[in-house]
Legacy VTK file of the C-alpha trace (Angstrom):
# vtk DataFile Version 3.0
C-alpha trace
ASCII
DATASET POLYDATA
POINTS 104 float
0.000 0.000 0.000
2.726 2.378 0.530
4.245 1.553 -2.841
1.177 2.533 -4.251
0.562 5.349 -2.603
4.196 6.405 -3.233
3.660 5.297 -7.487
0.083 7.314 -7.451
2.071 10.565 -6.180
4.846 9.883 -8.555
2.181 9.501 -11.824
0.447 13.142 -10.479
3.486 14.872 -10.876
4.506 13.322 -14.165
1.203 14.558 -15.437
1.982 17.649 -14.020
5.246 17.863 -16.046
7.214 17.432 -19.240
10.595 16.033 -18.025
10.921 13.145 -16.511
13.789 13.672 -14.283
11.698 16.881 -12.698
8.885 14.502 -11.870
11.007 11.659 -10.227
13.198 14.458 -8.473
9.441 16.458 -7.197
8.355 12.403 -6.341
11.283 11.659 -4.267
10.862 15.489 -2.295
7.317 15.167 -2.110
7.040 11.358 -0.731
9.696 12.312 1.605
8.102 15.319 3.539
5.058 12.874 3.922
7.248 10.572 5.469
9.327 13.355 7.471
5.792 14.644 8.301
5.370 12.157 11.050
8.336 11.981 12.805
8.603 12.893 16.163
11.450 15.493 15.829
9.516 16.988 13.168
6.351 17.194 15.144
8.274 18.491 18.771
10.020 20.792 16.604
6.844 22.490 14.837
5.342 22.319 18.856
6.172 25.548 19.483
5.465 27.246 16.305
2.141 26.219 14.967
-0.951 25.232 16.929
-1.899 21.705 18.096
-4.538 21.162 15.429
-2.052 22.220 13.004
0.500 19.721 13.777
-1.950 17.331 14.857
-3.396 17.361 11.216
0.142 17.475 9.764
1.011 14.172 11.924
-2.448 12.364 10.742
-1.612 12.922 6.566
1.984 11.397 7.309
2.680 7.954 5.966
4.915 6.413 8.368
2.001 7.122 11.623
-0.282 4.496 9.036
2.709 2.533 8.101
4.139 1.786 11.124
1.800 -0.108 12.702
0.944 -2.297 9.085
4.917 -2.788 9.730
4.663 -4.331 13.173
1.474 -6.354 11.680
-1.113 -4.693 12.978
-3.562 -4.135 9.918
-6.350 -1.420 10.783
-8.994 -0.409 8.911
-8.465 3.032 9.310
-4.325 2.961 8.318
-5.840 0.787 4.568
-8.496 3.224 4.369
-5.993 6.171 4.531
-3.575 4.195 1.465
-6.725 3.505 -0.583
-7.774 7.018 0.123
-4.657 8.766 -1.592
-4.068 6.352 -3.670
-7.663 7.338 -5.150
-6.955 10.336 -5.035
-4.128 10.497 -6.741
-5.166 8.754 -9.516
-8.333 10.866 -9.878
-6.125 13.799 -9.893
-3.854 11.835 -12.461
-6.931 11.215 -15.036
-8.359 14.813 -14.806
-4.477 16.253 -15.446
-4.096 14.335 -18.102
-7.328 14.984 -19.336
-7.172 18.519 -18.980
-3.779 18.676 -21.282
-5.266 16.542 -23.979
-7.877 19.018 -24.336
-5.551 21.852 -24.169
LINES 1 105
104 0 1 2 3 4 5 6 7 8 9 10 11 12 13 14 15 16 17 18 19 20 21 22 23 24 25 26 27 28 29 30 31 32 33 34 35 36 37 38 39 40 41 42 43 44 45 46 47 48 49 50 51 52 53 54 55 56 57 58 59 60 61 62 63 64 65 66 67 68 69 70 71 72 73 74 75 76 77 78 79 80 81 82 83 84 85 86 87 88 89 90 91 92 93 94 95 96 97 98 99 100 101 102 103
């Protein structure tokens, strides 16, 4: 699921772009502040600076707070419904960009 989720970003912004190295090097920076997202350092550092709904939203679209427990192998329904969830929404966003530049 996280390979999935981590293809679906990476086929958004190829759509979004003409050169391939652009969209792998925007995959890789994108995928990795969703990852970074959830880290604890990341989270006690923003503690100061934005407020707790902030980073509490911040922590909940991270991929390693779902991952991690699917790693330990604990499957919940609410950590599959988050990967189906972008993953869906990626590739929604992936058919109307490509879409879009066909009719343009």
């Amino acid at each position: 699921l996280l390979a999935g989720a981590y293809l679906a970003v990476g086929g958004v912004l190829s759509a979004c772009t003409k050169n391939q190295v652009v969209a792998f090097v925007l995959t890789v920076v994108v995928c990795f502040l969703l990852l970074l997202a959830g880290f604890p350092v990341v989270l006690d550092f923003l503690k100061g600076w934005v407020p707790d709904g902030v980073r509490d939203a911040l922590a909940g679209i991270s991929v390693l707070a779902h991952f991690d427990a699917m790693a330990r192998g604990v499957i919940d329904l609410r950590d599959v419904i988050y990967f189906i969830a972008l993953i869906g929404a990626m590739l929604v966003a992936n058919t109307l960009l490509i879409d879009w530049r066909k009719a343009a």
